[in-house]
KEDONU-954037 format. One record per atom (N, C-alpha, C, O): residue number from 1; y, x, z. Coordinates in Angstrom, 2 decimals, decimal comma. Atoms other than C-alpha are relative to their C-alpha. Example, Ala and Ser with C-alpha at 12.3 -4.5 7.8 and 13.67 -1.06 7.14 Angstrom:
KEDONU-954037
+-----+---------+---------+---------+
|   i |       y |       x |       z |
+-----+---------+---------+---------+
|   1 |   -1,19 |    0,89 |    0,00 |
|   1 |   -4,50 |   12,30 |    7,80 |
|   1 |    1,20 |    0,90 |    0,00 |
|   1 |    1,18 |    1,94 |    0,66 |
|   2 |   -1,19 |   -0,82 |   -0,06 |
|   2 |   -1,06 |   13,67 |    7,14 |
|   2 |    1,09 |   -0,77 |    0,73 |
|   2 |    2,20 |   -0,26 |    0,90 |
+-----+---------+---------+---------+
//
This chain:
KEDONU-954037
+-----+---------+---------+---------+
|   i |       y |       x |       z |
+-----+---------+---------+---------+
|   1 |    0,54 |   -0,66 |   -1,17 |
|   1 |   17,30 |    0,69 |  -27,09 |
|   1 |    0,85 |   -0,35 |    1,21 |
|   1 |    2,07 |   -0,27 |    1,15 |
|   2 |   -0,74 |    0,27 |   -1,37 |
|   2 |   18,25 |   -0,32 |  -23,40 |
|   2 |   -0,77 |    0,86 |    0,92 |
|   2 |   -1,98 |    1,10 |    0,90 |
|   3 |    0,67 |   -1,56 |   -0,52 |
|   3 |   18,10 |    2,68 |  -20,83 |
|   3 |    0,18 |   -1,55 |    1,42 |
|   3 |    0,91 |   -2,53 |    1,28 |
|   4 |   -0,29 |    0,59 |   -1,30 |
|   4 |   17,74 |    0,80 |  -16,99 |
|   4 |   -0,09 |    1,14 |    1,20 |
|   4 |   -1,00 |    1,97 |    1,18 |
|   5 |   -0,22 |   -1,15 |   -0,91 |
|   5 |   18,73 |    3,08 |  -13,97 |
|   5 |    0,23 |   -1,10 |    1,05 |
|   5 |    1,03 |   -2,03 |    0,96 |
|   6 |    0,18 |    0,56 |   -0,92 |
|   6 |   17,69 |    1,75 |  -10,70 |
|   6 |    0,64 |    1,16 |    1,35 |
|   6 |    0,90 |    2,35 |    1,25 |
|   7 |   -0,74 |   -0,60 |   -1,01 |
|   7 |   19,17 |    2,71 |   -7,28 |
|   7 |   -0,05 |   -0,72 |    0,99 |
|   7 |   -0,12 |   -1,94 |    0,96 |
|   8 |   -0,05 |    0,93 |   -1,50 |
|   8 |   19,23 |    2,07 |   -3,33 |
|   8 |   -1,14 |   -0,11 |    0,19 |
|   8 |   -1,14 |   -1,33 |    0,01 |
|   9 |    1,00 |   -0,14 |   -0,60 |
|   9 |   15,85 |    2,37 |   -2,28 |
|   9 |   -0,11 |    0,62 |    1,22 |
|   9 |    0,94 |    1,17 |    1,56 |
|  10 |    0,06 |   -0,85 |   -1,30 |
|  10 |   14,88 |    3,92 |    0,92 |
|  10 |   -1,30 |   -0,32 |    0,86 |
|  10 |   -2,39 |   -0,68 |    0,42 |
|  11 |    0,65 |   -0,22 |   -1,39 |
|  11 |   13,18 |    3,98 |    4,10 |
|  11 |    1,09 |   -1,07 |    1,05 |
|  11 |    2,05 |   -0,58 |    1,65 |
|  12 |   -0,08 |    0,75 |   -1,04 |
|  12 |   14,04 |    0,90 |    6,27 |
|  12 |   -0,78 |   -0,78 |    1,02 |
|  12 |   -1,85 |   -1,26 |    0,63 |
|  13 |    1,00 |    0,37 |   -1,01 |
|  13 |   12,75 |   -0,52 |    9,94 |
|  13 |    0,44 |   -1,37 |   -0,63 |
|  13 |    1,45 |   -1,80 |   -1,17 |
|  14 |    0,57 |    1,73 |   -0,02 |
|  14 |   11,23 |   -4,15 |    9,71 |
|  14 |    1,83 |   -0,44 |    0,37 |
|  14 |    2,79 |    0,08 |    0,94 |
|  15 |   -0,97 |    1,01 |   -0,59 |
|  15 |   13,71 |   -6,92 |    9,91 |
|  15 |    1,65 |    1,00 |   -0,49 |
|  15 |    2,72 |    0,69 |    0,02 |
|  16 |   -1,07 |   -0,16 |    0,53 |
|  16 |   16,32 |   -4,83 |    8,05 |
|  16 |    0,60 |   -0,10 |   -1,51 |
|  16 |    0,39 |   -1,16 |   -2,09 |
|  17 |   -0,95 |    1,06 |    1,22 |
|  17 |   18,58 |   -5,03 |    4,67 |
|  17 |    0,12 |    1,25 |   -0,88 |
|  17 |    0,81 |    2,17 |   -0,46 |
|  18 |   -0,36 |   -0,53 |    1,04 |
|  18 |   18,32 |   -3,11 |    1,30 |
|  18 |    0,79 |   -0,76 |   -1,08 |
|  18 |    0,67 |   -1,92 |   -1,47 |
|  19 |   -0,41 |    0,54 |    1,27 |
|  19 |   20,45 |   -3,31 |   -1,45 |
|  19 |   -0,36 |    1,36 |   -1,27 |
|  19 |   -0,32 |    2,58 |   -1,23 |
|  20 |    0,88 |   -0,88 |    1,05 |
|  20 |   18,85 |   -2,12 |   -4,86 |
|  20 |    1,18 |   -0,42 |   -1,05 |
|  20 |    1,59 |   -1,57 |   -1,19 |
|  21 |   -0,70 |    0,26 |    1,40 |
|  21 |   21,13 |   -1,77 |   -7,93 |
|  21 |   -0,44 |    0,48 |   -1,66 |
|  21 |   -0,54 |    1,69 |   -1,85 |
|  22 |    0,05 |   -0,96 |    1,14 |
|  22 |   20,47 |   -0,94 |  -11,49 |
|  22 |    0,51 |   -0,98 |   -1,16 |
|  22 |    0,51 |   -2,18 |   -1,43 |
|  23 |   -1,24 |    0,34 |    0,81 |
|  23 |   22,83 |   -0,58 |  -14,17 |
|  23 |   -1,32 |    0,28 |   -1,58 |
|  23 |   -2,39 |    0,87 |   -1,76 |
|  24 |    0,58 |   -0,07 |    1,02 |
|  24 |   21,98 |   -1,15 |  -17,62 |
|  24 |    0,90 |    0,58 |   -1,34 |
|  24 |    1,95 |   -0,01 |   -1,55 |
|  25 |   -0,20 |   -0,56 |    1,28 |
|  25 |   22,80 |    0,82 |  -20,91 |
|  25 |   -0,37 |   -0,66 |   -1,53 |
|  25 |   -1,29 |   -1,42 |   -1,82 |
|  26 |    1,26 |   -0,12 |    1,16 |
|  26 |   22,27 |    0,88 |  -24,51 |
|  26 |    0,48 |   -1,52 |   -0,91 |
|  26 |    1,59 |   -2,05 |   -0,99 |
|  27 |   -0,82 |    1,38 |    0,90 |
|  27 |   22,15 |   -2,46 |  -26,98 |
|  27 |   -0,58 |   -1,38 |    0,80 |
|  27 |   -1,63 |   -2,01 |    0,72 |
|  28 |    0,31 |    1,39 |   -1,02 |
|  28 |   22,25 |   -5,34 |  -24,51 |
|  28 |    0,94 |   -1,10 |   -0,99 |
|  28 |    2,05 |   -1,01 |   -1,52 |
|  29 |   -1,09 |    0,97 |    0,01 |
|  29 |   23,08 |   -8,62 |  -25,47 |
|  29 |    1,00 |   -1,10 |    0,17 |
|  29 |    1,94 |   -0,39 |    0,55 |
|  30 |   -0,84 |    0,33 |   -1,36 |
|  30 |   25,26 |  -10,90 |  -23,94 |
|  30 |   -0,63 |   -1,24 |    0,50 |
|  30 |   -0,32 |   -1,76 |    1,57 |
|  31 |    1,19 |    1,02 |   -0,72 |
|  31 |   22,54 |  -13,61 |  -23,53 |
|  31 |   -1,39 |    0,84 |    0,24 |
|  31 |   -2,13 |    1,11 |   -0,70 |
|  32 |    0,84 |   -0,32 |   -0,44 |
|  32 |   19,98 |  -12,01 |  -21,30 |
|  32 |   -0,78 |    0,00 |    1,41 |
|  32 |   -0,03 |   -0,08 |    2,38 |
|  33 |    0,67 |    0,41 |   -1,40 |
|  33 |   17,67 |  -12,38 |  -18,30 |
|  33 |    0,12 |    1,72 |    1,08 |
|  33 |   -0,32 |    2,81 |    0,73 |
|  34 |    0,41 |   -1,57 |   -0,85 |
|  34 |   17,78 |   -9,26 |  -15,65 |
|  34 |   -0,81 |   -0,37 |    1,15 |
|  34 |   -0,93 |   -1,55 |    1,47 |
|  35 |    1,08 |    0,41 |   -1,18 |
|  35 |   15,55 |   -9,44 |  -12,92 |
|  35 |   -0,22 |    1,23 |    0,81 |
|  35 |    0,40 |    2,29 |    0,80 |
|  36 |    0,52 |   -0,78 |   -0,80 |
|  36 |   13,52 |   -7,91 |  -10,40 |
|  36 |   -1,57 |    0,12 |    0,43 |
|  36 |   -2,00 |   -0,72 |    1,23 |
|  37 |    1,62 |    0,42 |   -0,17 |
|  37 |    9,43 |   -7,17 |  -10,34 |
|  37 |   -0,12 |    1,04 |    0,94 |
|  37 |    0,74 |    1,92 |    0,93 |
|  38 |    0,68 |   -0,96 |   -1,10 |
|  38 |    7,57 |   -5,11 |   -7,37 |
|  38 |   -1,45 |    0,39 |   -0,05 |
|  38 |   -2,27 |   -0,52 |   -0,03 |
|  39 |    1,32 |   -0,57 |   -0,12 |
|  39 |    4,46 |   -3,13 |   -7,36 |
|  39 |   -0,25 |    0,86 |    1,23 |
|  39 |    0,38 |    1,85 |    1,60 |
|  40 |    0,86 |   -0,92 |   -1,39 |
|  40 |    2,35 |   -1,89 |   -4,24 |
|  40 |   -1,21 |    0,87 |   -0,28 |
|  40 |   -1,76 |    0,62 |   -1,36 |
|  41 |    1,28 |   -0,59 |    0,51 |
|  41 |   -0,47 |    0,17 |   -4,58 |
|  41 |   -1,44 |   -0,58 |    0,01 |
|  41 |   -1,90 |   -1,15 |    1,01 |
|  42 |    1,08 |    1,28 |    0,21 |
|  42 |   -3,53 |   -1,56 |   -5,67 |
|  42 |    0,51 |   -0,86 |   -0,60 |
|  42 |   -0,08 |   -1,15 |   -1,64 |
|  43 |    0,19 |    1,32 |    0,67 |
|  43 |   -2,13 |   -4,41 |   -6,65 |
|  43 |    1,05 |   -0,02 |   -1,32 |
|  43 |    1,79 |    0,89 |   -1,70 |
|  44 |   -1,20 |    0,03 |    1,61 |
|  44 |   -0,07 |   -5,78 |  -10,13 |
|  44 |    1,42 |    0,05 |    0,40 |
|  44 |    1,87 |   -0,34 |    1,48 |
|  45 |   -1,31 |    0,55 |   -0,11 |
|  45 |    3,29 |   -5,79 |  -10,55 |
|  45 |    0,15 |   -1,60 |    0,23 |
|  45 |   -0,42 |   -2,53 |   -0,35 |
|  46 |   -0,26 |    1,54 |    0,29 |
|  46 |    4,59 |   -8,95 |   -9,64 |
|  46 |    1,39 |   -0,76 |    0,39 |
|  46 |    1,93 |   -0,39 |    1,43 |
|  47 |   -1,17 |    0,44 |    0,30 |
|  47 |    7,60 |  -10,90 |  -10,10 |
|  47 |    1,12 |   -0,27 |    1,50 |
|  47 |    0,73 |   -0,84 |    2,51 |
|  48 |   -1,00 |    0,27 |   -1,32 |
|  48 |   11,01 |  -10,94 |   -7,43 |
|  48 |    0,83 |   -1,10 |    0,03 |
|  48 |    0,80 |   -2,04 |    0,83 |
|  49 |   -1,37 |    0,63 |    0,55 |
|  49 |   13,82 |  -12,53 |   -8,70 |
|  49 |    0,84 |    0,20 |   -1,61 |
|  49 |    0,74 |    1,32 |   -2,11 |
|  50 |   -0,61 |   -0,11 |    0,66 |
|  50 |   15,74 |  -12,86 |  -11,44 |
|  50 |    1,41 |   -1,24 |   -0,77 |
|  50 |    1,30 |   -2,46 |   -0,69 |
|  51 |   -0,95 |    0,75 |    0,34 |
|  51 |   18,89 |  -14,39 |  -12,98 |
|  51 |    0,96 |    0,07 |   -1,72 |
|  51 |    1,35 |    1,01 |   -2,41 |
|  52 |   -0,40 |   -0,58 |    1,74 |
|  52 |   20,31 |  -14,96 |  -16,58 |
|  52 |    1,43 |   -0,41 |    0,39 |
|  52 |    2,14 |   -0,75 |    1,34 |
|  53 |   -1,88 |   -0,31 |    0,38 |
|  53 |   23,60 |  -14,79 |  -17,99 |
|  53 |    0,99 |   -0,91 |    0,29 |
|  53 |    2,21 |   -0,81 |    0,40 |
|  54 |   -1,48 |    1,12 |   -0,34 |
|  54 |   25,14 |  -17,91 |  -17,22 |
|  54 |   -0,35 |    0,11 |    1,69 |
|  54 |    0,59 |   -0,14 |    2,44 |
|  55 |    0,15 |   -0,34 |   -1,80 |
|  55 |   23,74 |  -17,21 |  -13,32 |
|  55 |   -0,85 |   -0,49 |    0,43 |
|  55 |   -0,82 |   -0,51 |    1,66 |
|  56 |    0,96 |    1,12 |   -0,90 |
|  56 |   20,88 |  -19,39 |  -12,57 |
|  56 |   -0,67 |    1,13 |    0,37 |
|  56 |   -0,80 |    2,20 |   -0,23 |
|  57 |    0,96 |   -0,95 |   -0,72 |
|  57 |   18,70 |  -17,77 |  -10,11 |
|  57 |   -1,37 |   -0,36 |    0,30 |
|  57 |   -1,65 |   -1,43 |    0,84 |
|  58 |    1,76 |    0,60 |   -0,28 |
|  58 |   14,88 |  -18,02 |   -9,80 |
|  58 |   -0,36 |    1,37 |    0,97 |
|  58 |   -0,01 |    2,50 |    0,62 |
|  59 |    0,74 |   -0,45 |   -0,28 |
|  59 |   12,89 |  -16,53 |   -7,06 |
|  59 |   -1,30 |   -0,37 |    0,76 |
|  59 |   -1,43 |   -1,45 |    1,34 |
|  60 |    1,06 |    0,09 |   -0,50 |
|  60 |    9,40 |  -15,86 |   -5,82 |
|  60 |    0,04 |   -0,89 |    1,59 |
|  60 |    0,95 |   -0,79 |    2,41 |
|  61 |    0,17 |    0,55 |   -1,07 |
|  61 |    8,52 |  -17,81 |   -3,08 |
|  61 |    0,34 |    0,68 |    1,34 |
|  61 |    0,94 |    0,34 |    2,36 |
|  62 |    0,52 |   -0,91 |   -1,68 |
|  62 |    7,40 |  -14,58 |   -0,66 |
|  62 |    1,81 |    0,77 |    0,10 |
|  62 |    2,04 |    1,71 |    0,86 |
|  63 |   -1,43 |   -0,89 |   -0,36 |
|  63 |   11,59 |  -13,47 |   -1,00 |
|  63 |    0,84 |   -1,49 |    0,30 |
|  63 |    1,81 |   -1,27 |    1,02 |
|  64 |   -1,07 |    0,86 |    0,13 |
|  64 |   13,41 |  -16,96 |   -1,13 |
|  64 |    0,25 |    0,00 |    1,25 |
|  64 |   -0,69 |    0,03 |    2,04 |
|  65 |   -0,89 |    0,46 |   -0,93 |
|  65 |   16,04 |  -17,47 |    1,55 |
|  65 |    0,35 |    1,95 |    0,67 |
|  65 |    1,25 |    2,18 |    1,49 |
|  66 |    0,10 |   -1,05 |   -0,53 |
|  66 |   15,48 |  -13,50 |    2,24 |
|  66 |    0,80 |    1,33 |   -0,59 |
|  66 |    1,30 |    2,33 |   -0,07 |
|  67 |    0,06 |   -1,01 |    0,88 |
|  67 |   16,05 |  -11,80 |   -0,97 |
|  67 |    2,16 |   -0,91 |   -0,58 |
|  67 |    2,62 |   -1,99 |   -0,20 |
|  68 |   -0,89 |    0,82 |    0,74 |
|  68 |   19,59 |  -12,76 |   -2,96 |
|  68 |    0,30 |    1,03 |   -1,17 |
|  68 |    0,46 |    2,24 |   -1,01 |
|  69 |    0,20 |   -1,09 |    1,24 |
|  69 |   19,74 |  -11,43 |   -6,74 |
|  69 |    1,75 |   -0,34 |   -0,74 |
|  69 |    2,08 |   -1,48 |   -1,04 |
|  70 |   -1,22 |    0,20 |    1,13 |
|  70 |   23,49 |  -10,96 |   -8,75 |
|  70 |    0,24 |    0,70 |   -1,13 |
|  70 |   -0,61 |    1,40 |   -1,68 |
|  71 |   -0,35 |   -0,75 |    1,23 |
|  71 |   25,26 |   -9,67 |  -11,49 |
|  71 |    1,07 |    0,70 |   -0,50 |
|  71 |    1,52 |   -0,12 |   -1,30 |
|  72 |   -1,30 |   -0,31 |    0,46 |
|  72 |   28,17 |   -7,93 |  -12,50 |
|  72 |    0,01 |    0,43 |   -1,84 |
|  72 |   -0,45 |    1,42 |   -2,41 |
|  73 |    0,45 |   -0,21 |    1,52 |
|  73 |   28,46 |   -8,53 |  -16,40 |
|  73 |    0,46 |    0,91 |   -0,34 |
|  73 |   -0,12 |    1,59 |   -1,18 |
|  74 |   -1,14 |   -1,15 |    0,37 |
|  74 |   31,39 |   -6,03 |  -16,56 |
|  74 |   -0,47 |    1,29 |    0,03 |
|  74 |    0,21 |    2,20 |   -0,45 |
|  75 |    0,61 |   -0,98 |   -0,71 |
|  75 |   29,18 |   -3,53 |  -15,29 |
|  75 |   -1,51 |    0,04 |   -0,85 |
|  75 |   -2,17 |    1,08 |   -0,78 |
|  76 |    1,20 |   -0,03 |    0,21 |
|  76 |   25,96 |   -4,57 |  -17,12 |
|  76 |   -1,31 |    0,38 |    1,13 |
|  76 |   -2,45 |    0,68 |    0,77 |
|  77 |    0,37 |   -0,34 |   -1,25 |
|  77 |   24,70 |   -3,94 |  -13,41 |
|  77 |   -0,50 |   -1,49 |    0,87 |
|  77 |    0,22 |   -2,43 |    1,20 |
|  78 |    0,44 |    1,06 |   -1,08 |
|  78 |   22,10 |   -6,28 |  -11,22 |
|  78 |   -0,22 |    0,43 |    1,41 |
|  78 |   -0,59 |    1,58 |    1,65 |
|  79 |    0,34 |   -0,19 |   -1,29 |
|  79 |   21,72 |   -6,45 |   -7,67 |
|  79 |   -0,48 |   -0,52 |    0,96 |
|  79 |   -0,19 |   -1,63 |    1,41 |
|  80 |    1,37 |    1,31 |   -0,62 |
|  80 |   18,93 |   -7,35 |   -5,61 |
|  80 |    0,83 |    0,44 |    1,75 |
|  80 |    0,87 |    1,60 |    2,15 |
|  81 |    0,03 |   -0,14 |   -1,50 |
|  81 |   20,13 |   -7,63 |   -1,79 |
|  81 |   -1,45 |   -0,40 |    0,62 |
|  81 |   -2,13 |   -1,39 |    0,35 |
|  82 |    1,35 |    0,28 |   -0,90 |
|  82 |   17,08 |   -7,35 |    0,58 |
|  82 |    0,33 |   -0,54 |    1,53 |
|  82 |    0,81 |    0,36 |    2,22 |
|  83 |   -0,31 |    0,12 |   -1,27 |
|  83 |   17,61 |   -8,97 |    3,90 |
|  83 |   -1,60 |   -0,07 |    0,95 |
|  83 |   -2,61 |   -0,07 |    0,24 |
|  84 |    0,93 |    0,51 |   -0,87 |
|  84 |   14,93 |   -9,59 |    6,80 |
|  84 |   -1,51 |    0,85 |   -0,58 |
|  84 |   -2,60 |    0,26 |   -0,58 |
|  85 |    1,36 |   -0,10 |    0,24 |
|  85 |   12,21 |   -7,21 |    5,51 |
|  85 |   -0,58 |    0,04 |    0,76 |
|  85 |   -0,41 |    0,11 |    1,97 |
|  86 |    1,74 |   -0,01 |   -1,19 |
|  86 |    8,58 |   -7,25 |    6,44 |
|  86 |   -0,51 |    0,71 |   -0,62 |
|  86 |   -0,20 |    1,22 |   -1,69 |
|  87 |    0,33 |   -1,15 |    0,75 |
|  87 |    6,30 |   -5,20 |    6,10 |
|  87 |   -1,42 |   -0,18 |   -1,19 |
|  87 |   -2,34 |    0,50 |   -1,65 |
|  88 |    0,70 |    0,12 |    1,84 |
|  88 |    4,66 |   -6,70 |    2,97 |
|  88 |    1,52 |   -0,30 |   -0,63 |
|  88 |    1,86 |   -1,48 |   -0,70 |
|  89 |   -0,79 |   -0,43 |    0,95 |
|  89 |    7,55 |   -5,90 |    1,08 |
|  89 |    0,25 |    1,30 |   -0,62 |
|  89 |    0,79 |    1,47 |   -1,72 |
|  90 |    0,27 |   -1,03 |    0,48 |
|  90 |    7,00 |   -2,46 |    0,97 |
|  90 |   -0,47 |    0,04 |   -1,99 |
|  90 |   -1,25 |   -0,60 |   -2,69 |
|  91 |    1,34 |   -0,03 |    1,61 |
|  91 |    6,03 |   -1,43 |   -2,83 |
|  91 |    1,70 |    0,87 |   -1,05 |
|  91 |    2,90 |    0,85 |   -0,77 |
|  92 |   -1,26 |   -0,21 |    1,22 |
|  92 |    8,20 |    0,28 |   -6,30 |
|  92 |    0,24 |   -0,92 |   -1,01 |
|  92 |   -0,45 |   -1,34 |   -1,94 |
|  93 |   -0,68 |    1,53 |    0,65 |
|  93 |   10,78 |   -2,47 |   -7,41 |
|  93 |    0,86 |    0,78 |   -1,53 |
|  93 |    1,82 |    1,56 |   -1,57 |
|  94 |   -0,30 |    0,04 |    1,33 |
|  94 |   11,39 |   -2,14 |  -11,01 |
|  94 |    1,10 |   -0,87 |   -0,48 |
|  94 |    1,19 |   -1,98 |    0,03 |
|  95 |   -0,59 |    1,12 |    0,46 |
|  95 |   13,94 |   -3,78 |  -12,87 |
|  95 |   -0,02 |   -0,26 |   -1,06 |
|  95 |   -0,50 |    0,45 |   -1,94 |
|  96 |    0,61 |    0,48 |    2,15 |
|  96 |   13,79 |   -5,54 |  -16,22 |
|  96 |    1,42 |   -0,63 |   -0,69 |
|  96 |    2,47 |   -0,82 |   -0,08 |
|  97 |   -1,19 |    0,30 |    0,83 |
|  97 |   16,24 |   -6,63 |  -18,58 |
|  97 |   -0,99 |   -0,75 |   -1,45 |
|  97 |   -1,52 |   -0,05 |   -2,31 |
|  98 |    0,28 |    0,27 |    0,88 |
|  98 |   14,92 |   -9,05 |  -20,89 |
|  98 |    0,98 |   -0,94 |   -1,11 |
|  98 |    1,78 |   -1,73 |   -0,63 |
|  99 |   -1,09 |    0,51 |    0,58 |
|  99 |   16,87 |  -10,35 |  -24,08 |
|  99 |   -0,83 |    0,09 |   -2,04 |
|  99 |   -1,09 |    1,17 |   -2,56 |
| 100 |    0,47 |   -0,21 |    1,20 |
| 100 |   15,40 |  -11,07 |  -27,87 |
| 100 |   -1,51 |   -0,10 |   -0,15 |
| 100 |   -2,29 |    0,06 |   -1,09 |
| 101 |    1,68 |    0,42 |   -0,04 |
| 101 |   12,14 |  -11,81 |  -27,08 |
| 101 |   -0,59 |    1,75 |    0,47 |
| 101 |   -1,69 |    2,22 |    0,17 |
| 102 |    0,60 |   -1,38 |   -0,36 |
| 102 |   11,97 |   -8,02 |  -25,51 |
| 102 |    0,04 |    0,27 |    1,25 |
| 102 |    1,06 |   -0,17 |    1,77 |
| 103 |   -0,35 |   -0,62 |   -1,19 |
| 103 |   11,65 |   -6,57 |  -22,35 |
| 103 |    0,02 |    1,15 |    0,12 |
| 103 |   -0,84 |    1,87 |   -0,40 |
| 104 |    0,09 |   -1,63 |   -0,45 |
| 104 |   12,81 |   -3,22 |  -20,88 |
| 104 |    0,13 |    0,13 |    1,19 |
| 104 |    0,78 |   -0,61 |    1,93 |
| 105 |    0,35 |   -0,56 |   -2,08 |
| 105 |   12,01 |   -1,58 |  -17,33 |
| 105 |    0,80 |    1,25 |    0,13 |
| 105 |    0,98 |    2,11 |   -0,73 |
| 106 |   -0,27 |   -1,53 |   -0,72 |
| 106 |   13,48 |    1,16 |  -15,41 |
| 106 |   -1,07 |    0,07 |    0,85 |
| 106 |   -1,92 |   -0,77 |    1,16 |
| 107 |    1,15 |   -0,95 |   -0,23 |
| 107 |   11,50 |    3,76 |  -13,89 |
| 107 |   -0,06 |   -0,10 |    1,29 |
| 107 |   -0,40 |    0,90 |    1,92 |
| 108 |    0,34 |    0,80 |   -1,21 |
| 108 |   11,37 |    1,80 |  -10,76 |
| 108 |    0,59 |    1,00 |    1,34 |
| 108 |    1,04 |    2,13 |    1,13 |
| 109 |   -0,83 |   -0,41 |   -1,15 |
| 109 |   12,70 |    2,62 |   -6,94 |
| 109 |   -0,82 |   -0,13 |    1,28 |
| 109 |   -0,98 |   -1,33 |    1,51 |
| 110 |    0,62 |   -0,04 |   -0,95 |
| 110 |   10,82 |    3,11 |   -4,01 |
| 110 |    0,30 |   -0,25 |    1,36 |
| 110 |    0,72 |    0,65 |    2,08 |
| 111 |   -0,20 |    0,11 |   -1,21 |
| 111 |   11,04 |    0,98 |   -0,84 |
| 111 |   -0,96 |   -0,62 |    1,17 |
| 111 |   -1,40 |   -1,74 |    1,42 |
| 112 |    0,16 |    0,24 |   -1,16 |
| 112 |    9,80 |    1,38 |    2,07 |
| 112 |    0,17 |   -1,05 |    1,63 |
| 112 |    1,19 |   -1,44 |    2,19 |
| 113 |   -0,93 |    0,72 |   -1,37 |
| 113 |    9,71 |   -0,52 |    5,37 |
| 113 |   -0,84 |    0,54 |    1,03 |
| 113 |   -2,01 |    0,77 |    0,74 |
| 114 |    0,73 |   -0,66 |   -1,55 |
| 114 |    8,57 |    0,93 |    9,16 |
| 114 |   -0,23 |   -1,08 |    0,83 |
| 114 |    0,71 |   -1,82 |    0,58 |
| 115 |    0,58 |    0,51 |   -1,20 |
| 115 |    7,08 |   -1,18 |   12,03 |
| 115 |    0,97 |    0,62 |    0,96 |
| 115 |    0,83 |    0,43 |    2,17 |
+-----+---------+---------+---------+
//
């Protein structure tokens, strides 16, 4: 079982900078992917960023150069920095932890952005 606890959400104006963290619990193991998916209302979840264990980083197109995703292994803790939002980024950013051919989510984080 892996528990994920997300954090840092909010309420920010356009053109400003979240940072989202969530720490992970439980039986992780030390080769695994953590990431970052987003859901808006109406539409699917769909994929942010993510980075595995040795560090490579993959992201979505609509975040690259905007978004930057890390890791602290010591911590079992990822962290999505948000820079330059807009306001299609709005939506609840989930995080995942996949490892074993499994995936697990936390109970996602809600951010906002204002005009």
């Amino acid at each position: 079982q892996v528990q994920l606890v997300e954090s840092g959400g909010g309420l920010v104006q356009a053109g400003g900078s979240l940072r989202l963290s969530c720490a992970a619990s439980g039986s992780i193991s030390s080769i695994n992917d953590m990431g970052w998916y987003r859901q808006a209302p109406g539409n699917q979840r769909e994929f942010v960023a993510r980075v595995t264990s040795s560090g490579t980083t993959i992201f979505d197109a609509s975040v690259k150069g905007r978004f930057t995703i890390s890791r602290d292994h010591a911590k079992n803790t990822v962290y999505l920095q948000m820079n330059s939002l807009k306001p299609e980024d709005p939506a609840v950013y989930y995080c995942t932890l996949k490892q074993l051919g499994y995936a697990s989510w936390g109970q996602g984080t809600q951010v906002t952005v204002s005009s």
